[in-house]
C-alpha positions in Angstrom: -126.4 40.5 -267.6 -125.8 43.6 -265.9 -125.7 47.0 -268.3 -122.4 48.2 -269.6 -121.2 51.6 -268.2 -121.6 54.5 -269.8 -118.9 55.3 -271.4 -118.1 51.5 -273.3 -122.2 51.9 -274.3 -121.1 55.1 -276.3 -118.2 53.0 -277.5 -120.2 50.3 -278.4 -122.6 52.7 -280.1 -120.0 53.9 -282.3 -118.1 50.3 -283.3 -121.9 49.4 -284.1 -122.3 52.2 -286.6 -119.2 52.0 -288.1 -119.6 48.5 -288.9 -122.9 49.2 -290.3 -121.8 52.3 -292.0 -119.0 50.1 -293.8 -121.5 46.9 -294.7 -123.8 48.8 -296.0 -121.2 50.9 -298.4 -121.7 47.8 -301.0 -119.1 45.2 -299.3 -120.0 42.0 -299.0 -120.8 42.4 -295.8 -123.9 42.0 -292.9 -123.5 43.8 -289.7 -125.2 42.9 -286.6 -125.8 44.3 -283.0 -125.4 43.2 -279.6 -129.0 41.5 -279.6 -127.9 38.9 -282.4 -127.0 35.4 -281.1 -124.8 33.0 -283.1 -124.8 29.4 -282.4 -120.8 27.7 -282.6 -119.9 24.2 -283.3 -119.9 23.1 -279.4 -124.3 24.4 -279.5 -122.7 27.3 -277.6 -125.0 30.7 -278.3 -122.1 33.9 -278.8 -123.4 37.4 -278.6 -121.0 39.6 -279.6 -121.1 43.2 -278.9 -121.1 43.6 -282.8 -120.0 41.6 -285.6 -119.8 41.1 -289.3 -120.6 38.1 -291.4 -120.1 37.8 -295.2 -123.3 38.3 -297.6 -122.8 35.4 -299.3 -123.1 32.8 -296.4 -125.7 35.2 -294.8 -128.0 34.8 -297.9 -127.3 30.6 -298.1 -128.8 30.4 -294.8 -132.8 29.5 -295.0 -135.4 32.0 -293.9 -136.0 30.0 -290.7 -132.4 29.8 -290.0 -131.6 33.3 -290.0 -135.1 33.9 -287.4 -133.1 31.7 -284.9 -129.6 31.9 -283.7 -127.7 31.6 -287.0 -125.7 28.7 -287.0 -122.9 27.9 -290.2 -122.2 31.4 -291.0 
């Protein structure tokens, strides 16, 4: 994938730190990057630039599950 510009990388930057800033306030929340891989339904892997994912199905996912592309959440 080719980089982003420089500008939507600052952008990108911030969304990332917001959402981390906000998940890690006490909400039920876990906040991820750009580098985190989610597997769908359809076995289709979706990296989003930055995403949230409730605590509670985060933490009913096994150890080995959250190593490898989460998958349920």
């Amino acid at each position: 994938m080719t980089p982003t510009g420089s500008e939507t990388g600052g952008l990108n930057l911030e969304l990332s730190y917001q959402l981390q800033r906000f998940a890690g306030s006490g909400s039920s929340w876990k906040a991820f990057d750009s580098s985190s891989g989610f597997r769908l339904p359809d076995n289709a892997v979706f990296s989003p630039d930055a995403s949230l994912v409730r605590l509670d199905r985060w933490q009913a996912l096994t150890p080995e599950q959250r190593r490898g592309f989460a998958t349920e959440v």
